[in-house]
N, C-alpha and C positions, 0 to 999 in steps of 0.2 A: 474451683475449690479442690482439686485435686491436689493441690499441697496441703490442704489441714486434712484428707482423707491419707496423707502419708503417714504425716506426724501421728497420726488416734492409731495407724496400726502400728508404728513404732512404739509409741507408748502401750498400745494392747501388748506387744510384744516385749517387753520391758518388764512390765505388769507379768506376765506368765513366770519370767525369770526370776523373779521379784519371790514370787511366791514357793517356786520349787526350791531358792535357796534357804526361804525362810522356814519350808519343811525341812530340808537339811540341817540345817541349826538348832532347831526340836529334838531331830534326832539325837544330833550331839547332846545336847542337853540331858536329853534319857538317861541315854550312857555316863553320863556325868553322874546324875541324881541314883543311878542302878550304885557305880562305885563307894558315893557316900556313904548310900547305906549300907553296902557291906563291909565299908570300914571305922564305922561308924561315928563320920564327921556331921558336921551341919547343913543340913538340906540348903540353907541361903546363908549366903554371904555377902551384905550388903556392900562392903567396902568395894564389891569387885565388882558389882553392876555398878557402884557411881566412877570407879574408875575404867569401867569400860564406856561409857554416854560419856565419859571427860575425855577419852582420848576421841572418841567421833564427833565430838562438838567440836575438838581439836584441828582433827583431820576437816572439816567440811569449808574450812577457811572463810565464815563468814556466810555463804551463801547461800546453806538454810539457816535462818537462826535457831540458836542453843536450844528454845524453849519447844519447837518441833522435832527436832532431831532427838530431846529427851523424851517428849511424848512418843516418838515413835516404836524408840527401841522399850519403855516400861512397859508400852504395851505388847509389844513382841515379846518380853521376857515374861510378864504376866502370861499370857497366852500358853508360853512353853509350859508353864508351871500347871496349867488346867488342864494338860492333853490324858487323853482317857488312859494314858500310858503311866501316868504320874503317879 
């Protein structure tokens, strides 16, 4: 069974990277939401999360389907939006 103990820590290890990019994208997003309001645009702009989940449903060529790939990132963008930073 030493190959499915391969694969869990490549995926544990995935998993890690996974998550420290998704704090870097929060980040950015801060920074994003900091600029709006000092210039005082609009905190959300939905046309650009549905054209950001339409170009990665794009990119993923079929092999996660659209309806997961959507869920994943509304919830990674919801998330961004509740950080105690918000």
């Amino acid at each position: 069974m030493k190959a499915i103990a391969d694969h869990r820590k490549k995926i544990d290890e995935l998993d890690e990277h996974i998550l420290e990019l998704i704090q870097e994208r929060v980040n950015e997003a801060i920074s994003i939401r900091r600029l709006k309001i000092e210039n005082g645009l609009p905190l959300v702009t939905p046309e650009r999360e549905e054209e950001l989940i339409q170009r990665l449903i794009d990119r993923a060529n079929g092999q996660l389907p659209g309806k997961v790939i959507k869920a994943i990132w509304e919830a990674i963008i919801e998330g961004g939006k509740k950080t105690k930073d918000n």
